[in-house]
N, C-alpha and C positions, 0 to 999 in steps of 0.2 A: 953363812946363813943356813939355819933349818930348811927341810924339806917343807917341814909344815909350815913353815915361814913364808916360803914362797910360795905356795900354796893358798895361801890364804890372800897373799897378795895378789894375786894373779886373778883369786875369783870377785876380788873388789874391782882389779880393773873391767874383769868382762861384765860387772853389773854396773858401773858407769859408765859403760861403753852402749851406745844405744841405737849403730848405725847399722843397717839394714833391719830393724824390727820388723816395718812397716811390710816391708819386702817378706818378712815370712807373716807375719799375720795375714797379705794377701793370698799369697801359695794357702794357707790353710783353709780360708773362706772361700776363696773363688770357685772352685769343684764344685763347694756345696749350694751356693746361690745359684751357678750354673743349672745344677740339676735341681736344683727346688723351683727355676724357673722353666727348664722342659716339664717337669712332672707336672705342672699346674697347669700350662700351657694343654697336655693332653686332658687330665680332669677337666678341664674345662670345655674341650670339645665334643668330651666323652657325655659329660649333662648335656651339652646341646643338642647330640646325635638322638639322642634319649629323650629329648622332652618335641624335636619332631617327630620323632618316630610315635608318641602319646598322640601330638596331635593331630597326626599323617593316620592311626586307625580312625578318633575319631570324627576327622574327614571324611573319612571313607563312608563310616556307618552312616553318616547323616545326610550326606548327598542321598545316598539310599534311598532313605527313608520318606524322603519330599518326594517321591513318585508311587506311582502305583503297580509298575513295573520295573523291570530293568533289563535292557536290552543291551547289545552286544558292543554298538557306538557310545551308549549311555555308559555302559563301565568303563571302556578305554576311555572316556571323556572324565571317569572319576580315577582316573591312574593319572592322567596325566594334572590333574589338582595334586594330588597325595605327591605324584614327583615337586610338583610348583612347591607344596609345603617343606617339602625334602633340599631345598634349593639351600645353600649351596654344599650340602652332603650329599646330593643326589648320584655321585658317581662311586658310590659304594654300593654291593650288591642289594638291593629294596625287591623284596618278598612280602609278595599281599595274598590274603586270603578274606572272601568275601562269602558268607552264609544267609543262606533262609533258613529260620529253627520254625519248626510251630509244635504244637504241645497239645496233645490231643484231649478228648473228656478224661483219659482216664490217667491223665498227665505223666503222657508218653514223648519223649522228647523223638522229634524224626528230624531229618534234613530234608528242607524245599529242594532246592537247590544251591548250587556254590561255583563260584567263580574262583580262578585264580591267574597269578601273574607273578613272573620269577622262581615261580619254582613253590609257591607257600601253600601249605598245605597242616599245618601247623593247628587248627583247631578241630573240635572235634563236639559234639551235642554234650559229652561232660562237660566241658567249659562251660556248660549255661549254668550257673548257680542254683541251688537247690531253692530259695524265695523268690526264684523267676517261674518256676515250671505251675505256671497258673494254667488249669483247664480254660483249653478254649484259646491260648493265646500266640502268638507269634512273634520271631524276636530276628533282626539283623544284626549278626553279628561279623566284626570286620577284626582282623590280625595284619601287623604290618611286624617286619624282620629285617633290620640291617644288620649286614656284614660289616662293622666298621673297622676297618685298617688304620691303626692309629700312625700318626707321622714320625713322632721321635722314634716310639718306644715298640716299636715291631716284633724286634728282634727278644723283645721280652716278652711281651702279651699276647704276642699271635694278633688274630683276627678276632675282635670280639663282639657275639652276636644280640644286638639288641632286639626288641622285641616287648610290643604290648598289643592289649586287644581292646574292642568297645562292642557295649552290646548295647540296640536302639529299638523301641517298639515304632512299630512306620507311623506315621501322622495322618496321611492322607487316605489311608484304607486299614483293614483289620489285616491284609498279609500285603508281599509284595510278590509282584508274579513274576517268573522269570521266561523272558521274550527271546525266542534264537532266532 
């Protein structure tokens, strides 16, 4: 018998042979569903972290706003809402920064005053948008900032910092005053 003979024989038996396939098309998929199911797993808590942190600032600004001042129990009383919103992400680092802007006749942006907690210090009277700086007017503006530590994927991504802001003209009065 040829070489090419057997040869050819040999690749007809291994192509009707069909035992352990299943065993490697496993080996090849499982890795990949594995990790397509941690990566989603974090994308998915990664929106979360993110759309409370949207709604942990504007929390923040709107408790605000319903007064006419704001006092020193009255902000710990609006941190510990913004943590309630934050629940159950709340044990990643949450940096808040709370503002008074007012905007003078000659639409001068100044800082009333400012509050903060965790360390956030993160806004600044630029953040107020150029079609807010109306003479004459006053704006609360609120920043919140998570540190979030993702679970699987750490050791890739690091700590990644979320973070958005809200800006509210008060309801109740033309500014809001701030009480120590």
């Amino acid at each position: 018998m040829s070489i090419v003979k057997s040869f050819v024989q040999s690749l007809r038996r291994f192509r009707k042979d069909d035992k352990g396939v299943a065993a490697i098309e496993l080996a090849f998929i499982l890795p990949v569903m594995v990790t397509f199911t941690f990566v989603s797993w974090e994308l998915s808590s990664i929106y979360l972290v993110k759309k409370r942190a949207d709604h942990s600032a504007t929390v923040l600004a709107d408790l605000t706003t319903q007064a006419d001042n704001i006092s020193t129990s009255a902000y710990n009383g609006y941190v510990e809402a913004v943590r309630a919103v934050m629940f159950p992400y709340g044990n990643h680092r949450l940096k808040l920064h709370l503002m008074g802007v007012s905007v003078d006749s000659r639409k001068r942006v100044r800082v009333a005053w400012q509050r903060t907690t965790g360390g956030g210090t993160g806004l600044s009277v630029n953040d107020l948008p150029s079609g807010l700086r109306v003479a004459n007017s006053f704006y609360v503006m609120a920043e919140t900032e998570v540190a979030y530590k993702p679970t699987f994927l750490t050791d890739i991504t690091g700590t990644i910092n979320i973070k958005d802001h809200a800006i509210m003209v008060p309801r109740l009065t033309t500014s809001v005053v701030n009480v120590r």
